[in-house]
N, C-alpha and C positions, 0 to 999 in steps of 0.2 A: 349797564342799564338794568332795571328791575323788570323782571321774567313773569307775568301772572301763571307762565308753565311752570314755573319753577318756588312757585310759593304757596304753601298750602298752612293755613292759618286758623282753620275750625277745627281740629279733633280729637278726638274722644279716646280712651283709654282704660282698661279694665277698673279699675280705680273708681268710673262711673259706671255707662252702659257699654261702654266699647268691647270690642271682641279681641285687641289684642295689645297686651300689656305696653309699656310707655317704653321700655326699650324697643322692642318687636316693630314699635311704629316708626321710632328713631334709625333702626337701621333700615326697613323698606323705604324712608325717605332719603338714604343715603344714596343705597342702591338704584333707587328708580330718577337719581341724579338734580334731585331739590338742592334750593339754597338756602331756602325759609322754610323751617317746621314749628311752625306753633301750635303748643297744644292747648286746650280751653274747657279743662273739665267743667262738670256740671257745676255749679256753689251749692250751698249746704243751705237746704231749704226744710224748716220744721215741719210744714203740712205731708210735706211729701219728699219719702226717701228711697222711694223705687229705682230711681236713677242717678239722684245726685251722690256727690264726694260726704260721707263725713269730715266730722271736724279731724278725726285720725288721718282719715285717706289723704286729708286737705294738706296735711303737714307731711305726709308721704310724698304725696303729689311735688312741693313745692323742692324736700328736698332731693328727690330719684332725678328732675330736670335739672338741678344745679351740677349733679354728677356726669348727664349726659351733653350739659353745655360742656363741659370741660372735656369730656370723652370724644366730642365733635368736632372741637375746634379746627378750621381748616376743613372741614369738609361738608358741613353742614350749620348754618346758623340756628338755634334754638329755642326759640322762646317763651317765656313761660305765661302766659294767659289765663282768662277764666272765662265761660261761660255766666255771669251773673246773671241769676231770674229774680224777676222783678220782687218772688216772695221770699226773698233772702235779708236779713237784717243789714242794714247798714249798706257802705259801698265799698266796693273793692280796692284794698289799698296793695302795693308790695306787687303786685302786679305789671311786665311788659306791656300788657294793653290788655281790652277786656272786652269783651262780648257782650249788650244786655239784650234779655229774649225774655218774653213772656208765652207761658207755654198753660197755664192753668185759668181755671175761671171759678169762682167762689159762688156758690149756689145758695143766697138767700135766705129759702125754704128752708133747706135740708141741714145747712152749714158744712157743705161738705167740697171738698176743692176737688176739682175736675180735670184730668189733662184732658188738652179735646186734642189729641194728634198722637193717642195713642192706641187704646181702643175703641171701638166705633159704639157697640153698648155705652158707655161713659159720656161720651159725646150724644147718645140720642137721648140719655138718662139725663144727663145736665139738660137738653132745650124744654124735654119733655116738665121734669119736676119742677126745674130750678126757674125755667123762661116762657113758662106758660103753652109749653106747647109752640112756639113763636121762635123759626132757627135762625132770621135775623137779627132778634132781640140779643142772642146770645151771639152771634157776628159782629154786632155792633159795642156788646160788650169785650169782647176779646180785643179789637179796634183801638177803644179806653185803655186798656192793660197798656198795649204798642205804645200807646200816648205819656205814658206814664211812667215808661221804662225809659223811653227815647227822653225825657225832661228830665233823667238825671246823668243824662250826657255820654252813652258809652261812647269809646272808640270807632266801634261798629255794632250797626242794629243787628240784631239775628233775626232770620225768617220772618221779615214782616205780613207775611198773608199766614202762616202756617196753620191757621184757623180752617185752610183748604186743603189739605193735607188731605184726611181721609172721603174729602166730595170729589172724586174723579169723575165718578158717574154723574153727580148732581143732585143724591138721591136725600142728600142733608136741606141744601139750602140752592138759591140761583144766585151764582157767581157773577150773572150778568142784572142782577137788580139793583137799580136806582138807589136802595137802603144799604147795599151791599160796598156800591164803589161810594155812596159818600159815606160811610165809616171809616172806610180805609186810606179815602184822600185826607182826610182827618189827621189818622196815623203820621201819613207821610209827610203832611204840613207839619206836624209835630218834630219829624227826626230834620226836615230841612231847618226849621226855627232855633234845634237845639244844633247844630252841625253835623250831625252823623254820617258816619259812613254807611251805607247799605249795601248788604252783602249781597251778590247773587250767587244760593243757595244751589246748589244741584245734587243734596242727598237725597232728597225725596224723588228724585228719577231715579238715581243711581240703588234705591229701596225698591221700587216698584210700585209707590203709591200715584205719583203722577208719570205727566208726559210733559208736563212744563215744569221752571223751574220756581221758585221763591225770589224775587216776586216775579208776578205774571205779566209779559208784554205788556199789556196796557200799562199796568202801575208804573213799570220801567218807563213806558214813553212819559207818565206823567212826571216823573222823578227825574229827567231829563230836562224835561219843561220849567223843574224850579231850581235847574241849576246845581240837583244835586252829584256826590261823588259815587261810584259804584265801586265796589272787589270784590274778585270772587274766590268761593268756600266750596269747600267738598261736606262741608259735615260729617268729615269721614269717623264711622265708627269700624275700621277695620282697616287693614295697608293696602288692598285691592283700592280701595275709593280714595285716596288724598289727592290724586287730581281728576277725578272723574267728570266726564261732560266740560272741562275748564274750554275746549277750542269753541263746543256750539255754545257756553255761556256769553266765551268772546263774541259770538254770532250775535247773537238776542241782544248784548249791549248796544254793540253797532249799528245791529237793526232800529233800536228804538232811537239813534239819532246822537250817541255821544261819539266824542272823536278821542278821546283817553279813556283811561281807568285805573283803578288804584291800588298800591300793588303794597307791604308790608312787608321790610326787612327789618333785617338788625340796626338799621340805620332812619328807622322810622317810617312813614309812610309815603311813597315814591308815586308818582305819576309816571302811566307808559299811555304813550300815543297808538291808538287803532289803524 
C-alpha cells in the first residue's frame, strides 16, 4: 500500500536552489528508508534565474536521475519531475509528472518581475510601486498567476497560498480579509475545475517562515468541500527536510475533514485512507 511516510516528491537539488547535490538527496532518501523520491527542479524561466535550472543544468538534471534510477533500482523508486513556473515557455514534456507553481508577479509600472516569497523589500517594492501602494491588489494578483498555472493542468499545484510566505506577522497584508480569501477561493476553484492535485506544503515551517503549512486550514477545509485530492511535500531543499512535518500534515488533512489522501509512486498516483 502507498506510504505518504515513505514518499517525498518536491525536491530541490543544487542544480537549482537546493543545498545538496541530486546524488546526496538520493542516498539520504535511501537511508532514511523512502520508496518514492521525486525530484522537481526549478524550470528554466527567462525573467529570472536566481533559482531556476538552466537550459545546461536541465539536460544535467534529466540525465544524473536516469543514472540514479538505475543505481536505485530495488531500493529506492526515482523519479524525475519538474517544478514548472507558470513564466517558463511552453509545457513540460519527457517528464514523470510535474509541478506547476507560480512564484512571481510582473509590475506594470516598473516592468520588472517580482518574487514575492523571497525577499520581503521586493515584496513591499512590488505592492508599493507596482499596486499602488494596495497589498491585496497584489494578493489578488498573485491568486490570477494560481489560476493560470492550475488551467494548464499540472499533475500537482505547488504552494497555492505562497503569496503568505513572508506575512507571518501580518505586517504585508490581512490574511483574514474578505478580498483576500475571495482571490484565493478563485484559485482553488480553478485547480478543482482543471483536476489538480494540491499539495500540502510543509517547507515553509520546516524554513522558519511560517507556523502553518501551504495551504492554510481554512483553504484545506474549503478544498475539501469541492471534493478536491490532497499530497503531501517537503519542498525539501536539503536531506534533513524530504519528510519534514509529513505526520502533522497528515493531521491538518484529517482535520479539515478528508478520509484519504494521495500518495505518488512509481506506479502513479495511489490513494491512502486516513
Amino acid at each position: 500500500m502507498a506510504d505518504y511516510r515513505k514518499s517525498s516528491v518536491h525536491c530541490h537539488s543544487t542544480l537549482c536552489d537546493g543545498k545538496n547535490t541530486l546524488q546526496q538527496m538520493a542516498g539520504a532518501a535511501c537511508a532514511q528508508g523512502l520508496t518514492t523520491l521525486g525530484f522537481s527542479g526549478h524550470s528554466y524561466t527567462k525573467p529570472d534565474r536566481e533559482y531556476c535550472m538552466t537550459p545546461g543544468r536541465t539536460a544535467q538534471y534529466r540525465a544524473t536521475i536516469a543514472k540514479l534510477k538505475n543505481e536505485y533500482r530495488g531500493k529506492v523508486d526515482i523519479l524525475c519531475g519538474i517544478e514548472w513556473d507558470l513564466l517558463s515557455e511552453g509545457t513540460p514534456t519527457g517528464f514523470d509528472y510535474w509541478i506547476g507553481s507560480a512564484h512571481h508577479l510582473y509590475g506594470k509600472n516598473t516592468g520588472r518581475y517580482y518574487e514575492i516569497d523571497f525577499r520581503p523589500e521586493d515584496l513591499r517594492d512590488c505592492i508599493n510601486n507596482d499596486f499602488d501602494g494596495d497589498p491585496l491588489a497584489a494578493v489578488e494578483a498573485y491568486f490570477a498567476e494560481v489560476e493560470k498555472i492550475a488551467a494548464k493542468k499540472p499533475d500537482i499545484l505547488g504552494h497555492i497560498d505562497l503569496v503568505k510566505k513572508l506575512n507571518a506577522d501580518g505586517s504585508f497584508f490581512d490574511e483574514e480579509s474578505p478580498r483576500y480569501k475571495a482571490a484565493a477561493l478563485r484559485a482553488l476553484q480553478a485547480a478543482r475545475e482543471n483536476d489538480c492535485i494540491l499539495e500540502v506544503n510543509t517547507g515553509g515551517v520546516y524554513r522558519g517562515y511560517r507556523k502553518d503549512f501551504y495551504p492554510g486550514a481554512w483553504l484545506l477545509g474549503e478544498w475539501n468541500k469541492l471534493g478536491g485530492r490532497v499530497l503531501i511535500t517537503a519542498d525539501a531543499h536539503d536531506t534533513a527536510a524530504l519528510t519534514f512535518g509529513f505526520d502533522e500534515a497528515a493531521a491538518a488533512i484529517k482535520a479539515a475533514g478528508f478520509t484519504a489522501l494521495t500518495v505518488l509512486t512509481v506506479n502513479g498516483f495511489e490513494e491512502q485512507p486516513l
